[in-house]
N, C-alpha and C positions, 0 to 999 in steps of 0.2 A: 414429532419431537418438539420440546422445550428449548428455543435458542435465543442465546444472547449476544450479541452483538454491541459491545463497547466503542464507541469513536463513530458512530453511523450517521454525524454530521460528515465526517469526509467524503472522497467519494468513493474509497472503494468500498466503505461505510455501508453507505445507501444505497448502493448497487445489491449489496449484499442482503441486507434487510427486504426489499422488492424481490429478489428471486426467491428468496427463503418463503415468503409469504405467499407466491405466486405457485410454492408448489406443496400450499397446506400445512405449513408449518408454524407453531407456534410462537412468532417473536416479538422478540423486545427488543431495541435498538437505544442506546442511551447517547446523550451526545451533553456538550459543553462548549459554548462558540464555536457554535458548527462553522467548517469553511463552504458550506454549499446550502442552497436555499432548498430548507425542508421541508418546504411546503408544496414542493415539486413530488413528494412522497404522496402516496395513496395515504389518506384519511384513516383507512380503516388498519394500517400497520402503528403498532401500538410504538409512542415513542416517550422517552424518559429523559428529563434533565438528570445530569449525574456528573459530578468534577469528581474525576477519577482517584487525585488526590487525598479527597479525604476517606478517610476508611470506616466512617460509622454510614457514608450514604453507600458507597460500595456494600457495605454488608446489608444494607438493608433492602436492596436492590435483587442479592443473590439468596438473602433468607428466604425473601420472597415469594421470590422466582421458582430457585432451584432448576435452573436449566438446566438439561443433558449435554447442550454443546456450549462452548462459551468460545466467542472469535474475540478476541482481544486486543483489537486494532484503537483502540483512545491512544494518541499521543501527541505529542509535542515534534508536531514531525519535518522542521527546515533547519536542515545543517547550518545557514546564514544566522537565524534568530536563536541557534542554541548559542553561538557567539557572542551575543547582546543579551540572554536570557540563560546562564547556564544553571542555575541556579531552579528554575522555574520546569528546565528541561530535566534537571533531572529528579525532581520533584514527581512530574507527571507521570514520566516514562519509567524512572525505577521505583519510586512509592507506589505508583499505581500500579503497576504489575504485582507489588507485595502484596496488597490490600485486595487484590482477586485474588490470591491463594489465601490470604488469610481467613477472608470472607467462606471459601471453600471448608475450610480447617473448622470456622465457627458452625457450619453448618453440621458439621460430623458430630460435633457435642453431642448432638439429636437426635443427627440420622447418622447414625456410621457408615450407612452401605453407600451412602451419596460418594458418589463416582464419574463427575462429568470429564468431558472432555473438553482441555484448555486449548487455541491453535489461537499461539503467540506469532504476530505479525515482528519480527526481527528483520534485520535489516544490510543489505550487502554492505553501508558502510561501518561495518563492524572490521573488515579487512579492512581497507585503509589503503596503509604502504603498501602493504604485499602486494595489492594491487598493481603498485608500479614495479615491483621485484621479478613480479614471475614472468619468464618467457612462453608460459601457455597462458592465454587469453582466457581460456575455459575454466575458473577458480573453482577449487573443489572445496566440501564444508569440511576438510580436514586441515586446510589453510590456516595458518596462524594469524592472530586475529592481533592488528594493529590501527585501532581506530585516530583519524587523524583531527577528528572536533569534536567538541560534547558531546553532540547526538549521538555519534560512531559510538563514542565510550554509553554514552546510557543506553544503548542498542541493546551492547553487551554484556552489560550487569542486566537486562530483561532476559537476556537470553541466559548467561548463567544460572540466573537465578530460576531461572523455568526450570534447568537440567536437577537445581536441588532440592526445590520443594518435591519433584518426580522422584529420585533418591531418600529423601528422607520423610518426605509425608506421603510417597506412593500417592501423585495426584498426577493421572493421565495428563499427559501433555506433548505437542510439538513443537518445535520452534520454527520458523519459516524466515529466510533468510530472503528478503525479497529484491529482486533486483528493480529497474527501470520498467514503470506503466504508464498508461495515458487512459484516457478516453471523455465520454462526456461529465461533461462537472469539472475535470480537472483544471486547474489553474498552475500559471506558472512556472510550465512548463514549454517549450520549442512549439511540441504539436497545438496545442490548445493555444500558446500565443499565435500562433500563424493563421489556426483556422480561424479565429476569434479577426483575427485584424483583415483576413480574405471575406468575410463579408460583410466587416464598416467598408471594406474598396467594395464588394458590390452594391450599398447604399450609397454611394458617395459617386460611384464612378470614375475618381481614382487609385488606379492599379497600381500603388507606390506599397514595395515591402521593403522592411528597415529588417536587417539582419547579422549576424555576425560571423563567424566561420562556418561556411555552408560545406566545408571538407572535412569537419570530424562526424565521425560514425559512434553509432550506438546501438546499444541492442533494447528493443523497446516491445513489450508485450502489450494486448488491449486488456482493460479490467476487467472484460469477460474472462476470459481467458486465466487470470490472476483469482477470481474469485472462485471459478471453476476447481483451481489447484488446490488451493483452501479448504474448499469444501471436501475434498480427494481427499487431504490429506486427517481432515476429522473421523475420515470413515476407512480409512486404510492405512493412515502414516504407522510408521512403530512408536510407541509411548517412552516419550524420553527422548526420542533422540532430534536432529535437526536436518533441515531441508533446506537447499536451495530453491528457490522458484523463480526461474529467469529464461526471458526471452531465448529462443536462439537463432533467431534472425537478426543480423545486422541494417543497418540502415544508414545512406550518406544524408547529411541532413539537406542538400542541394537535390536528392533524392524526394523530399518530404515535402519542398518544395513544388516539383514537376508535378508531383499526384495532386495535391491541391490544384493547382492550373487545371488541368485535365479537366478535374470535376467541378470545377467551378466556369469551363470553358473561356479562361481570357487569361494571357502569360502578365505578368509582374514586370513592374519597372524595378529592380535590385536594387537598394541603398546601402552599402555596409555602413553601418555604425560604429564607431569607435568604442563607445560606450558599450557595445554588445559583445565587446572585442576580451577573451583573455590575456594571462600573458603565458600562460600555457596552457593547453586542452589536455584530457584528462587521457590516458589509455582507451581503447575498447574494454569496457568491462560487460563479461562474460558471464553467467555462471554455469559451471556441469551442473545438468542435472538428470544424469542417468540412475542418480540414489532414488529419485523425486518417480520417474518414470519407470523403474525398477519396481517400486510398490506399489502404486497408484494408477499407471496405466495413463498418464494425464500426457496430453499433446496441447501443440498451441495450434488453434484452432481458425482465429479469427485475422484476414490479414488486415495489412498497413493501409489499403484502397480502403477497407470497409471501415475501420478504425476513423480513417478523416474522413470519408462520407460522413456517418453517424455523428463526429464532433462539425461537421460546419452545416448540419441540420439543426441541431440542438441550440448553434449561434445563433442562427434563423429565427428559430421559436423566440428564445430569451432574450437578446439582446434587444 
């Protein structure tokens, strides 16, 4: 197949672009200040600058091309910076999701039969409040959708807007409502800060981790495992409609912790930081997804041991 792969500076990006390729597939991966070094990519994976934003390089991108699959993961993707950037945020994230169905639209002038498949990367903060409303942890994609920062809101005009170009221009598509990932490349986040500073202490020889509530829980999938769904759901999802993709294993972050020790063989000196410190932690957020597993067949596959092995090997390499 012909795949396109938008945003493949990220990492679940370039994860995606490297397996696709690895299993004979023909891709293109586009990026725009990528957040991960793409020169860790194989050479031979063809790659594109492309600012999703504007809509004459998007179309000239998908004239081009004409991929079969289009994973449409470019975005603008920190709830902090859509606060300082909302303007910018939704720029990326709802222009550019127009400007790949448009691009599709221009393509049909010509070819009418062109019929790819979109798998829009949408996003659990599209719920928001409900989150803190519902007394079941497990959010179902029937949930009413109350985003509580720009990103959450631009999430959700991607994801509407997916539902209407499929309604009214009949252009295959899913949306994928994606909860909490980790793995190697990532930045930013708990697991990647930890592994990432577990071995400057084992260059260093001091065992000091600076941390913050090591009692809130989360449910955290690896990006195998997330890009695995992805890929499920281009080749199984129903056209039109939307999916949760989310962990269902929970995890204490004092939890994420101990595994790191283990595999690194030497316990931590604790430091709470203030600064690491909320003034309140978020609920366990959840998602069902027995809609996701109903059609797809898709399990999580890869555990939380393997997950930070892999990320404090890759620290090894890089840093």
């Amino acid at each position: 197949m012909k795949v396109l792969v938008t945003g493949a500076g990220g990492m679940v990006g370039s994860h995606m672009v490297e397996l696709l390729h690895s299993q004979g597939h023909e891709v293109l991966g586009t990026y725009y200040k990528p957040t991960t070094d793409i020169t860790e990519l194989d050479p031979a994976i063809c790659m594109e600058e492309c600012d999703i934003r504007y809509y004459q390089a998007v179309q000239r991108v998908i004239s081009e091309y004409q991929p079969d699959q289009i994973y449409h993961l470019a975005a603008q993707s920190y709830p902090t910076v859509s606060w300082t950037h909302p303007q910018a945020t939704m720029e990326t994230n709802v222009n550019g999701t127009i400007n790949v169905y448009e691009a599709i639209k221009f393509v049909r002038l010509t070819r009418p039969d062109y019929d790819p498949m979109v798998v829009v990367a949408c996003s659990s903060a599209e719920y928001g409040q409900t989150l803190n409303e519902l007394e079941d942890p497990f959010v179902k994609e029937t949930a009413e959708l109350k985003p509580l920062h720009p990103y959450g809101v631009s999430k959700v005009g991607q994801d509407l807007l997916s539902f209407q170009y499929y309604m009214n221009d009949h252009i295959r598509c899913v949306r994928v409502r994606i909860f909490n990932s980790t793995g190697t490349r990532k930045v930013n986040d708990v697991t990647s800060d930890f592994t990432k500073r577990a071995v400057l202490a084992e260059r260093s020889g001091v065992y000091e981790l600076r941390v913050g509530n090591l009692e809130t829980r989360r449910a955290i999938m690896d990006q195998r495992d997330l890009v695995n769904g992805l890929m499920l759901l281009a080749e199984k999802g129903v056209p039109g409609d939307v999916y949760n993709l989310s962990s269902e294993r929970c995890y204490q972050m004092k939890d994420i912790v101990t595994m790191i020790e283990q595999q690194i063989g030497h316990k931590f000196e604790i430091k709470v930081d203030p600064q690491l410190l909320r003034p309140t932690d978020e609920k366990i957020i959840i998602g069902n997804i027995e809609k996701l597993k109903h059609d797809t067949g898709w399990s999580q596959k890869i555990s939380m041991e393997q997950t930070i092995a892999d990320m404090l090997d890759y620290w090894r390499k890089t840093l």
